[in-house]
Each structure stands twice: as structure tokens, then as C-alpha cells.
C-alpha positions in Angstrom: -3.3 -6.5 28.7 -0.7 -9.3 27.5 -1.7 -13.1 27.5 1.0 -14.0 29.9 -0.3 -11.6 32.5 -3.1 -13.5 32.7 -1.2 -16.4 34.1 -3.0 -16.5 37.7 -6.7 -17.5 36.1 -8.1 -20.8 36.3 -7.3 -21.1 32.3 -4.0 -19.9 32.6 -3.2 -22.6 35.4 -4.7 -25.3 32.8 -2.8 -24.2 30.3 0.9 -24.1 31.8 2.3 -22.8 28.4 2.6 -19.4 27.3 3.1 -17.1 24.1 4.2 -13.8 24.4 1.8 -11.9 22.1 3.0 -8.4 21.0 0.8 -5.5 20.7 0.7 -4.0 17.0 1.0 -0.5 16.6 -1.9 1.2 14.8 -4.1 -1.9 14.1 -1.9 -4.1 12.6 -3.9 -6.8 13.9 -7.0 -6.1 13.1 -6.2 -5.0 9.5 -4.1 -8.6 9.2 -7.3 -10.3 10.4 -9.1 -8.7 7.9 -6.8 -10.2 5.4 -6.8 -13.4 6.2 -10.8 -13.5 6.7 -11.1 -12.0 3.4 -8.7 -14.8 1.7 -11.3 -17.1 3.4 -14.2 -15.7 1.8 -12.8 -15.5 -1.8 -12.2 -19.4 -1.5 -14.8 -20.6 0.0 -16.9 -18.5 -2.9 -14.2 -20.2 -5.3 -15.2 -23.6 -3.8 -19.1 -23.1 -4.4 -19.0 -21.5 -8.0 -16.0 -24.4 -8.8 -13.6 -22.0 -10.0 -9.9 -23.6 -10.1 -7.1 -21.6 -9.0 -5.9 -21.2 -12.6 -9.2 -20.0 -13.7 -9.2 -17.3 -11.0 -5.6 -16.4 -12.3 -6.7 -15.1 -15.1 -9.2 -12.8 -13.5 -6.9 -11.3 -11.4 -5.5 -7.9 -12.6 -2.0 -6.3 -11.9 -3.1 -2.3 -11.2 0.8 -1.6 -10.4 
């Protein structure tokens, strides 16, 4: 089901604008949410062990 079919419900009334949100094929979605929650995590555990970007920089490994 697409957001804007949804337009009929009490919310959607409210809300008098609407996005077009595309399905992704083969959970695209989901796997890009797991991204960005994952980029999340790594700074907020940078933030609490006070590791500057640089440091972490340094850490990181090319395996290409």
C-alpha cells in the first residue's frame, strides 16, 4: 500500500500534503535503513569513547 492511497483517513485529511513513496525492489529499504541506523550507532559509540573523526580515520581499513 502507497502513502497517498491513504489520503481518505483522518491523518491524511490533516495532513493535506503528499509524497509519493516508491516501493524498492528486493529490500532496498530495509537494507538502506540498516545503513543509516548502523552510521548512528558507530557515532554515538564515537561520541561516548571521544574518538574524533580523524582518530577513527586511521582505524578504518580499505579491504578493496
Amino acid at each position: 500500500m502507497k502513502f497517498q492511497e491513504r489520503a481518505s483517513t483522518v491523518l491524511g485529511e490533516l495532513g493535506k500534503v503528499f509524497e509519493k513513496i516508491d516501493e524498492k525492489e528486493m529490500g532496498c529499504l530495509f537494507e538502506q535503513s540498516l545503513l543509516i541506523l548502523h552510521d548512528l550507532m558507530i557515532l554515538t559509540l564515537m561520541e561516548k569513547m571521544r574518538i574524533t573523526p580523524s582518530q577513527m580515520a586511521k582505524r578504518h581499513r580499505n579491504v578493496e
